[in-house]
N, C-alpha and C positions, 0 to 999 in steps of 0.2 A: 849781556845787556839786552832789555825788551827792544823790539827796535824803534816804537815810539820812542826811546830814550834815547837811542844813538840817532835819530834824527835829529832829537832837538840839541844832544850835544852837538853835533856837523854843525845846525844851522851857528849854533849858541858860539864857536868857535870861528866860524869864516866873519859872522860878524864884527864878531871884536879886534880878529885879525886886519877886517876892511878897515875899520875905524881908526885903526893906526897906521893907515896908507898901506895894507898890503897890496896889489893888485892883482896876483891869484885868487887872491880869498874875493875879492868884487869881481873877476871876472868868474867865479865860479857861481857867484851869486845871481849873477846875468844869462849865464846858461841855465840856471836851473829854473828859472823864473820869466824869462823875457815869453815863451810860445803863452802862457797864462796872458803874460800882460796882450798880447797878443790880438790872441783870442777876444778877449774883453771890448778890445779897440775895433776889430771886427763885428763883436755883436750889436754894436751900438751904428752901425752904418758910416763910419767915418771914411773921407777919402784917407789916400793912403798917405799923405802929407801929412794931414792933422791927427789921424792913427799915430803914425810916426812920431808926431811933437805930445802926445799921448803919453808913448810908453819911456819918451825921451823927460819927459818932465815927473813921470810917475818915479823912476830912478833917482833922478833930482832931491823929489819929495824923502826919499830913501835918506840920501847923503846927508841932509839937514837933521835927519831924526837917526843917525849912526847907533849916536850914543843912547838914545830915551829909547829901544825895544827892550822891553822888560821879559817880553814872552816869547824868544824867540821859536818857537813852537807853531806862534800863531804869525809870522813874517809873511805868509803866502797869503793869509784875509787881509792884515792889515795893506799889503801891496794890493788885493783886488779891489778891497774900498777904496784907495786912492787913487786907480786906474780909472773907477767906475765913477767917482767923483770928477775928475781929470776929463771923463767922457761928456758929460753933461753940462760942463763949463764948457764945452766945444762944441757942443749943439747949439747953448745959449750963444755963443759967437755965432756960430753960422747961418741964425738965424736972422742976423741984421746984417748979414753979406746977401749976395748972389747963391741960392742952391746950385749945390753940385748933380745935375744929374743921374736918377740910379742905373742905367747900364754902365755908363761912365765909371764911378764909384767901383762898381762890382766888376769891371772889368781890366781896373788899374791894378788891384790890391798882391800885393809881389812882397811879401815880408818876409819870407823864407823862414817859417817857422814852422810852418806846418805845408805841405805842398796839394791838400784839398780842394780848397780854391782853385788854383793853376789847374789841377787835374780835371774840375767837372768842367771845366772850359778848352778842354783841351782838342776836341770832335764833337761831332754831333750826337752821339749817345751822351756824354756828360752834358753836353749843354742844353740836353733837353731835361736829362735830370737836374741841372743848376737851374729852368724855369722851374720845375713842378716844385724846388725847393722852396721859389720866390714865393709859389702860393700858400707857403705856411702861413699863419696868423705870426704877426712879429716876435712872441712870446717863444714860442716855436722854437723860431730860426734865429736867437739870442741865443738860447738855450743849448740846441746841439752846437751852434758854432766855438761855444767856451767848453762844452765838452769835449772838442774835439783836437784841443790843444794839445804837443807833445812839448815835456811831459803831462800824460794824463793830469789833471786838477783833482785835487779832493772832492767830495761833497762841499764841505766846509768853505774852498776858495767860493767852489762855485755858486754858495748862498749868499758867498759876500759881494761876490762879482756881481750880479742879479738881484739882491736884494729880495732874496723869496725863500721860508724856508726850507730848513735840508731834509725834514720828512719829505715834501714834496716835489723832490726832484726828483727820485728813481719812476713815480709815478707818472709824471711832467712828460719824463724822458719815452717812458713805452708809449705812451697818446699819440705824442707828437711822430715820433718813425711810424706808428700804423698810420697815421693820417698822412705822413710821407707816402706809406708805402699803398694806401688805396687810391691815392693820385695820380702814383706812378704807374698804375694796372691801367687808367685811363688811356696812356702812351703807346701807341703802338713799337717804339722803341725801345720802352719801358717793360711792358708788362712780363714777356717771361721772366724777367730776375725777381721781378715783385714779387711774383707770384708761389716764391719760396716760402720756409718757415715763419712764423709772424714776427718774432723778434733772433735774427741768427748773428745780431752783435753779442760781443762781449764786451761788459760792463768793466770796465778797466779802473773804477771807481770806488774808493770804500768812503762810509758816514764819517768815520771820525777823521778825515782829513787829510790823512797819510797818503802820498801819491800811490 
C-alpha cells in the first residue's frame, strides 16, 4: 500500500475508533498532532495560558466535528485552520484586556512539545540567538516557529496554519534562516557558527503534506 494510503487509512481508522469513545485512538490522535497545534499557538505570540486554551479548544473543535471529517487525509489542515482561527479570536480578546508583555510571554512558554524555546533560553549563547531571532520581521519567526514543530508539519499543515501559499514556503523558509543567519554574524557570540554553510538544515518537509 502507497503510504499516502496507509496514512490516510491510520488517520481514517483512529477517527472512527475516537468517535465511538475509544481513547487510544484520541489519545493517539493528540500525540500525533498536539507539537503542530503547538507550534501554531506559539507563532501567533500567545501567552502560554491562552496558547494552552488554544490547542485545548482546537481539540474541542475536533470532538464536535468526530463524525463530519470526510477527508481524513486532510485532519492535520483542517486542525491548523482551527488552531489559527482559535488564534485570532485570542488576539481579538487580548486586545480589550491588559497586554502581556513580550519578554514575559517569551519567557513563560513551557509546552513540552518541542523543547526549542526552553533551549535558546537556556545560557547566554542561546539567549542572544533567542534576541537575533526577535529581529526577524514577524512573518519570519511565525514561520520557522510551526516549522519547527515535532512531528515535522507538512507543507500543506503549514499553508493552513499561515494562511500563505505552499509554493512559497520552501522559498519563505531559505530568506528567512539567511537573514537569521547574517544577524547572527553581527554577534560576537554568534558569528562563528553563522558563519558555516548557507543553509546546513534539513528540510524534514514534503509539498504534498505527508509528515
Amino acid at each position: 500500500m502507497p503510504r499516502h494510503a496507509a496514512v490516510t487509512a491510520d488517520l481514517e481508522g483512529l477517527l472512527t475508533a475516537a468517535a465511538s469513545g475509544d481513547q487510544a485512538s484520541w489519545s493517539a490522535l493528540v500525540d500525533r498532532f498536539s507539537g503542530l497545534l503547538w507550534s501554531i499557538a506559539r507563532s501567533f505570540r500567545l501567552p502560554t495560558a491562552e496558547a494552552a486554551d488554544v490547542v485545548q479548544t482546537t481539540w474541542l473543535r475536533l470532538v464536535e466535528n468526530l463524525d463530519r471529517i470526510e477527508e481524513p487525509e486532510r485532519l492535520a489542515s483542517w486542525l491548523a485552520t482551527t488552531a489559527r482561527r482559535e488564534c485570532l479570536h485570542a488576539q481579538r480578546r487580548g486586545r480589550r484586556e491588559s497586554p502581556v508583555p513580550a519578554d514575559e510571554t517569551f519567557s513563560t512558554v513551557a509546552d513540552g512539545a518541542d523543547p526549542l524555546d526552553a533551549a535558546l533560553l537556556a545560557d547566554e549563547r542561546d539567549a542572544e540567538l533567542w534576541r537575533v531571532f526577535e529581529l526577524l520581521p514577524e512573518r519570519c519567526r511565525r514561520l520557522l516557529r510551526v516549522l519547527a514543530a515535532t512531528p515535522a508539519p507538512g507543507y500543506a499543515e503549514v499553508a493552513a496554519a499561515l494562511d500563505m501559499p505552499i509554493g512559497s514556503i520552501g522559498p519563505t523558509r531559505s530568506r528567512c534562516l539567511a537573514r537569521l543567519r547574517e544577524s547572527a554574524m553581527t554577534s560576537p557570540l554568534l558569528a562563528d557558527e553563522a558563519a558555516g554553510p548557507a543553509d546546513g538544515t534539513t528540510d524534514r518537509h514534503r509539498e504534498d503534506g505527508a509528515p
